[in-house]
N, C-alpha and C positions, 0 to 999 in steps of 0.2 A: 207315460206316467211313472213316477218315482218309485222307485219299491216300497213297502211300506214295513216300518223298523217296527217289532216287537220286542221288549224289553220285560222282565217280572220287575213289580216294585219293590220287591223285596232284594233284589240285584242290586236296585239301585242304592239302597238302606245300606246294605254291606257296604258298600263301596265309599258313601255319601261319612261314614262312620271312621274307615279309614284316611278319607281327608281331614276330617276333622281331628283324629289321632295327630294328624302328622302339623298340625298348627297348635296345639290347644293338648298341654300335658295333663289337665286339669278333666279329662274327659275319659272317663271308664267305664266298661263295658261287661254287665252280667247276663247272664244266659243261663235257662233251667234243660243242662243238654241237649240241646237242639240245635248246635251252634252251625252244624252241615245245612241244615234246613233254613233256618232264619236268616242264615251269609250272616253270621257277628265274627262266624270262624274267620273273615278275611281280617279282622280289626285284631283277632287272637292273634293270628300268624305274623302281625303286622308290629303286634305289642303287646307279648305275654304275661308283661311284670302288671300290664294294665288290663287282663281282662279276668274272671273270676267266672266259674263254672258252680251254680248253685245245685247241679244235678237235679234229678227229679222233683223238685220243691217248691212250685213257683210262691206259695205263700210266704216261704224262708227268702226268696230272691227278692222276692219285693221288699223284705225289711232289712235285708242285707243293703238295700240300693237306696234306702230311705236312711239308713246309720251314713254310709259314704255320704251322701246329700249333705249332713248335716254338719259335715267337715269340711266342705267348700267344691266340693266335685260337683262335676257337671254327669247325672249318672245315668245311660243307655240301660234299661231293665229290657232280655226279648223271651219270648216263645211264643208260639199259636197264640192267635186271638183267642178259642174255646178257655186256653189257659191262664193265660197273662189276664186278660178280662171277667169271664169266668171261675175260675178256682181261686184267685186271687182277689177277687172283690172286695173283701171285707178288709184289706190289707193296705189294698190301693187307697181305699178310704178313709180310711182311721191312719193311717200312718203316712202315707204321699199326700189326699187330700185334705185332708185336716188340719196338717200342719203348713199344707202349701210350699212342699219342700221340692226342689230340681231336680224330680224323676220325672226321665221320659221314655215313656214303654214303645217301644215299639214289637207289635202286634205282629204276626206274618200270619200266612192261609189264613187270612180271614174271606168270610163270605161260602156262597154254595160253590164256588168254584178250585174249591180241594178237589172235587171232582171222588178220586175214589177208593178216600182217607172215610167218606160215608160220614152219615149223620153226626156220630159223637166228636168231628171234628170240625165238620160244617158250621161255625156261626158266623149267624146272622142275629145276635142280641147284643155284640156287645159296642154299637153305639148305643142303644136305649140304654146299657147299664153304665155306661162310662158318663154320658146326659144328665143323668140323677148325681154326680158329684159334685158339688159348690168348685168353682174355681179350675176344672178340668177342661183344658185345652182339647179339642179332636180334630184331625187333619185326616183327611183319607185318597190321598192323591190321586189325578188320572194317569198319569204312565210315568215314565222313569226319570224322567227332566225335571216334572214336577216333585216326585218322593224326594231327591236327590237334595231340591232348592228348599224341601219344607223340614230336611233333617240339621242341613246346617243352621238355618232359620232359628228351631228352635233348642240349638244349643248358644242361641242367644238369647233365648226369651227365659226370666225365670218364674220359673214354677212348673208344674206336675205338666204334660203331655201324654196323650195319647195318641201313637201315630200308626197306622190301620196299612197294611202292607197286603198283597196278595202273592200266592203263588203263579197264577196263570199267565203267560207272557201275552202284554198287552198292547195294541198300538200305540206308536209314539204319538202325542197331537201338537206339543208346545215344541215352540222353538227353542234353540240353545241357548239363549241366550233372554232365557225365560227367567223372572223376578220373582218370588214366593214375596204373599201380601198377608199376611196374619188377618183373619175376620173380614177378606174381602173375596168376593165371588168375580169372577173373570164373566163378563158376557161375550159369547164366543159369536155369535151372529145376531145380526137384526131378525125382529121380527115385528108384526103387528095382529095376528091369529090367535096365537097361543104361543105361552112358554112354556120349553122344558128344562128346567131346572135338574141335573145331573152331578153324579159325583162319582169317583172311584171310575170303575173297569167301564160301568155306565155312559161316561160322557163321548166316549166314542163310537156309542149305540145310539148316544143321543143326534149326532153329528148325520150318522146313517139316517138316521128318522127325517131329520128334517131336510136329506134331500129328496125321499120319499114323498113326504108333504105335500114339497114343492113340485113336485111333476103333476101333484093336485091339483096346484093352485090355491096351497094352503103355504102361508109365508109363517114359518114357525121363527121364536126367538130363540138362543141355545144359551145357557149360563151354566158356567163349572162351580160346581158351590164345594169348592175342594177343603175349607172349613167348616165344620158343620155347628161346633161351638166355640166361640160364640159367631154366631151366625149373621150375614151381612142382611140385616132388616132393611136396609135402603133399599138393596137394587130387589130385593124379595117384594117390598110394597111397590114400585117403579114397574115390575112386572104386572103387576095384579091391576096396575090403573091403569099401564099403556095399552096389556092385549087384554084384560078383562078374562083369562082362563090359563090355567096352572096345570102342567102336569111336573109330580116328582121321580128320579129314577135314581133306581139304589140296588148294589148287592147287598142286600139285610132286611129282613122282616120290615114289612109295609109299618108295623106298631114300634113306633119308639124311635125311627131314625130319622134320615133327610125328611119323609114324607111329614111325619108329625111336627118335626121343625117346621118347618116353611107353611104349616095348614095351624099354627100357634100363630103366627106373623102374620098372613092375613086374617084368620079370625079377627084379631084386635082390633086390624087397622084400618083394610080394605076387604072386606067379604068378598071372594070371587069363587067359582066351580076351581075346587083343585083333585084331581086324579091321581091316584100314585103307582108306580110301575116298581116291585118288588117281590120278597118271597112272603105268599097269603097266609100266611100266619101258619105256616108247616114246619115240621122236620126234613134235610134233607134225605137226599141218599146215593146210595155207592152208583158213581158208574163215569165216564170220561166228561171232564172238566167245558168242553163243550156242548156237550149233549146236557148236563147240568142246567147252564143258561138259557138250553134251548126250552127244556122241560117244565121250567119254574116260572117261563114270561120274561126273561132277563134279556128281550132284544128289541130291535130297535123295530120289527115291526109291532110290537106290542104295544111300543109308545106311541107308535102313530094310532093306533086304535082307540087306546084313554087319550090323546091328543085331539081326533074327532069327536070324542065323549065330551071332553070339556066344552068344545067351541059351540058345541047343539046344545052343553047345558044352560050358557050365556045366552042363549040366543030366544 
């Protein structure tokens, strides 16, 4: 068997930044000091006349990167998700979303797997609060192939992005020579049982689950829903009609994220049992990055459990 590659998304981000530097002069890079942490430092080192140090400010970064915008830059806004999402809400909104201007934030340590940066860095809200913005893009890629194709991606797409990076080094699942799809979910296996719709550090939990499953004799489907807005409502109703039960998996509060997305979609469409495997509406807290995921439900035998939950609610 292969070894298996781990990569941080966030590695990928840095790097994915500096390629785009090196085609596209149009392309600028702000960061509220954290530039060691988020990897923007590699696009600094790479091109200093091009990147810009907001310091401790992300409210001042974000409307430093909404001014550049409106000049024809292509503009990389980064720090903590807690940050960039959090402290800066009201900024992102009135001034990137509102006017629907070419900031795209990209987000790092997001999710409970900061591991033991401890609660006030841990979030898990800010897809619910990036969701409530008219016209904001959200990506939250599953490992480094993917972040990598969704940053170049959308320094071609215009308008505001939100793009959700982690710290913790994750398996690799896509191949190289993997295609980023704006609003469209990847189905990674058949299935006819249930689906588990997955996203971020999640879909290779998911992957584990459903061989779990199948030593059941339970034939799971697997879909990377690595967009979460706007969100691919086809293959989300296509799931709900062919297996008849849904589970969702997420690093971020069961309220507000992939879970609530995908349980809006079939509501409307197709009513079926949807479960969702996530953080239960807690705060986290301090302690190793794995032990984290273990602690809060974030694995893949957790999904097989709301995965048998769903198929007995159908039934």
């Amino acid at each position: 068997m292969a070894d298996i590659i781990k990569v941080a998304t966030r590695d990928a981000y840095g790097k994915a930044l500096v390629e785009l530097g090196e085609k596209n002069d149009k392309v600028i890079v702000v960061d509220a000091d954290l530039a060691a942490a988020t990897k923007t430092g590699m696009f600094k080192k790479a091109f200093p006349e091009r990147f810009f140090d907001a310091g401790i400010a992300e409210c001042n970064m974000i409307g430093v990167a909404a001014g550049l915008a409106t000049t024809g830059y292509t503009v990389f806004a980064s720090s903590f998700a807690m940050f960039a999402a959090g402290r800066a809400f009201e900024q992102i909104r009135n001034t990137v979303g509102y006017p629907h201007l070419n900031v795209k934030i990209g987000a790092t340590h997001a999710g409970i797997s900061v591991g033991e940066d401890g609660a006030s860095h841990q979030c898990c809200e800010d897809i619910a609060l990036m969701r409530t913005i008219p016209g904001m893009v959200i990506i939250n890629p599953a490992d480094d192939i993917e972040a990598r194709a969704a940053v170049l991606a959308m320094a071609d797409y215009e308008g505001p992005a939100y793009l959700r990076f982690g710290r913790l080094a994750v398996p690799r699942i896509n191949p190289l020579d993997y295609e980023f799809k704006l609003g469209k979910g990847i189905q990674l296996c058949e299935g006819n049982d249930v689906t588990i719709i997955a996203t971020g550090l999640m879909v290779s939990e998911a992957l584990t689950a459903k061989e779990i499953l199948a030593n059941e004799g339970i034939n799971a489907r697997v879909i990377n829903m690595h967009t979460i807005k706007p969100i691919d409502k086809e293959i989300v109703i296509a799931a709900a009609k062919e297996t008849g039960a849904i589970v969702t998996a997420e690093e971020h509060n069961i309220i507000g994220g992939l879970g609530s997305a995908v349980a809006e979609v079939v509501c409307e469409n197709c009513p079926v049992p949807v479960m969702r495997v996530g953080v239960e509406d807690t705060f986290g807290a301090s302690g190793p990055a794995v032990e984290m995921l273990k602690i809060y439900g974030l694995t893949a035998e957790n999904i097989v459990t709301k995965a048998k939950a769903a198929i007995n609610s159908k039934n």
